[in-house]
Wavefront OBJ file of the C-alpha trace (Angstrom):
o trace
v -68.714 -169.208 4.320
v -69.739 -171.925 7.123
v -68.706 -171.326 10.759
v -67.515 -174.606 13.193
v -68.138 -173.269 16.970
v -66.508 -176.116 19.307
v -66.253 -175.599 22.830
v -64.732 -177.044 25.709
v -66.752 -176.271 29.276
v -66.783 -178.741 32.397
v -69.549 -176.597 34.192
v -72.424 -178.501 33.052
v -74.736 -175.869 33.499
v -72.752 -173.176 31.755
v -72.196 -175.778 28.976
v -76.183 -175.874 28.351
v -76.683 -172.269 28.775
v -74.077 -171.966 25.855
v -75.479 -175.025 23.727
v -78.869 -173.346 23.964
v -77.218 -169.809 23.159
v -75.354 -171.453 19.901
v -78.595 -172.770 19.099
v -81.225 -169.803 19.475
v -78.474 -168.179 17.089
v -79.641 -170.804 14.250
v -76.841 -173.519 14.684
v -77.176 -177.054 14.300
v -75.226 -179.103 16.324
v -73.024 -182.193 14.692
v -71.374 -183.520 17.825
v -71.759 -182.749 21.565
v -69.957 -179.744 21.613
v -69.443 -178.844 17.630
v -71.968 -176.894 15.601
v -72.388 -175.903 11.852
v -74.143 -172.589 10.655
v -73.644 -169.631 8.270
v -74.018 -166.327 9.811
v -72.555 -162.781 9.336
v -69.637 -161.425 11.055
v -71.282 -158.918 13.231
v -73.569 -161.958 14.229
v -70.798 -163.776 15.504
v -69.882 -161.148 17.389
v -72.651 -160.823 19.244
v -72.889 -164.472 20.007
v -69.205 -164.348 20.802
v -70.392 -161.877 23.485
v -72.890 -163.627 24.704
v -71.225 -166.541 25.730
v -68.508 -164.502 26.943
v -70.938 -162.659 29.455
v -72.799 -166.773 30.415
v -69.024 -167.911 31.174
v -68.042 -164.969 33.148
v -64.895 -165.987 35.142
v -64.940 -169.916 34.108
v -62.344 -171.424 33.068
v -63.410 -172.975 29.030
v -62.393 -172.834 25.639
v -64.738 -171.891 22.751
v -63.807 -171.545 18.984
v -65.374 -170.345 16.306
v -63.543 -171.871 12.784
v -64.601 -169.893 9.953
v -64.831 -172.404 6.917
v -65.275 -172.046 2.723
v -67.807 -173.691 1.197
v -65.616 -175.685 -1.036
v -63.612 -176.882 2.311
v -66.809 -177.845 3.879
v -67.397 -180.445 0.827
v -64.285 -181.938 1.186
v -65.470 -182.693 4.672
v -64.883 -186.848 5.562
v -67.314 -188.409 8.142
v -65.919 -191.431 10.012
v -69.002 -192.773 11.636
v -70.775 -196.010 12.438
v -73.987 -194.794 12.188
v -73.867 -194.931 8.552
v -73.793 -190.933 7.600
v -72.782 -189.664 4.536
v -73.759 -186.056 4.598
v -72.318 -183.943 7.620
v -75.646 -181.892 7.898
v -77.462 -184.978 8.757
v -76.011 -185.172 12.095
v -77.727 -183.227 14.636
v -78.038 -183.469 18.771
v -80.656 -181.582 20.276
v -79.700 -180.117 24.038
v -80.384 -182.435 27.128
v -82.978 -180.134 28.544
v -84.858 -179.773 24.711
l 1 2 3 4 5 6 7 8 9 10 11 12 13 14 15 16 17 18 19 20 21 22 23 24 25 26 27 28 29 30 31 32 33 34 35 36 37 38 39 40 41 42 43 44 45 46 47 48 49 50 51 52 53 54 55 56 57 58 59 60 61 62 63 64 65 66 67 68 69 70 71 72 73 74 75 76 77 78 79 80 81 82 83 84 85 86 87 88 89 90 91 92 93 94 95 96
């Protein structure tokens, strides 16, 4: 089982305290705010916590999508940069 976290913050520098948090927790990141990874549920949990606590009172949206393997390669990639495989497509943070 794959997770999808997506997130939706305007505070720019809540937005990199949370892409570095979805990151340190193994992530990779597909699009500027979507990331792939595999973790367990209490992991998740944690991390779901942890950005909770970063975002305090702001208003955002995060999501976590919880995905089979089977879905995943199904997966289409629209892109003109030529990628076939979703994994391939990684942004590191601004401050990295």
């Amino acid at each position: 089982m794959k997770q999808i976290i997506v997130y939706d913050i305007s505070n720019d520098r809540l937005r990199e305290r949370v892409c570095h948090t979805v990151q340190d927790y193994g992530f990779k990141r597909l699009q500027y705010s979507v990331y792939k990874g595999s973790r367990s549920r209490n992991t998740l949990e944690a991390l779901s916590i942890e950005i909770q606590d970063i975002l305090g009172d702001e208003e955002a949206d995060v999501r976590f999508y919880l995905i089979c393997d089977k879905c995943l390669e199904k997966t289409m990639v629209v892109s003109k940069k030529g990628i076939d495989d979703i994994s391939e497509v990684m942004f590191p943070c601004r401050a990295s």
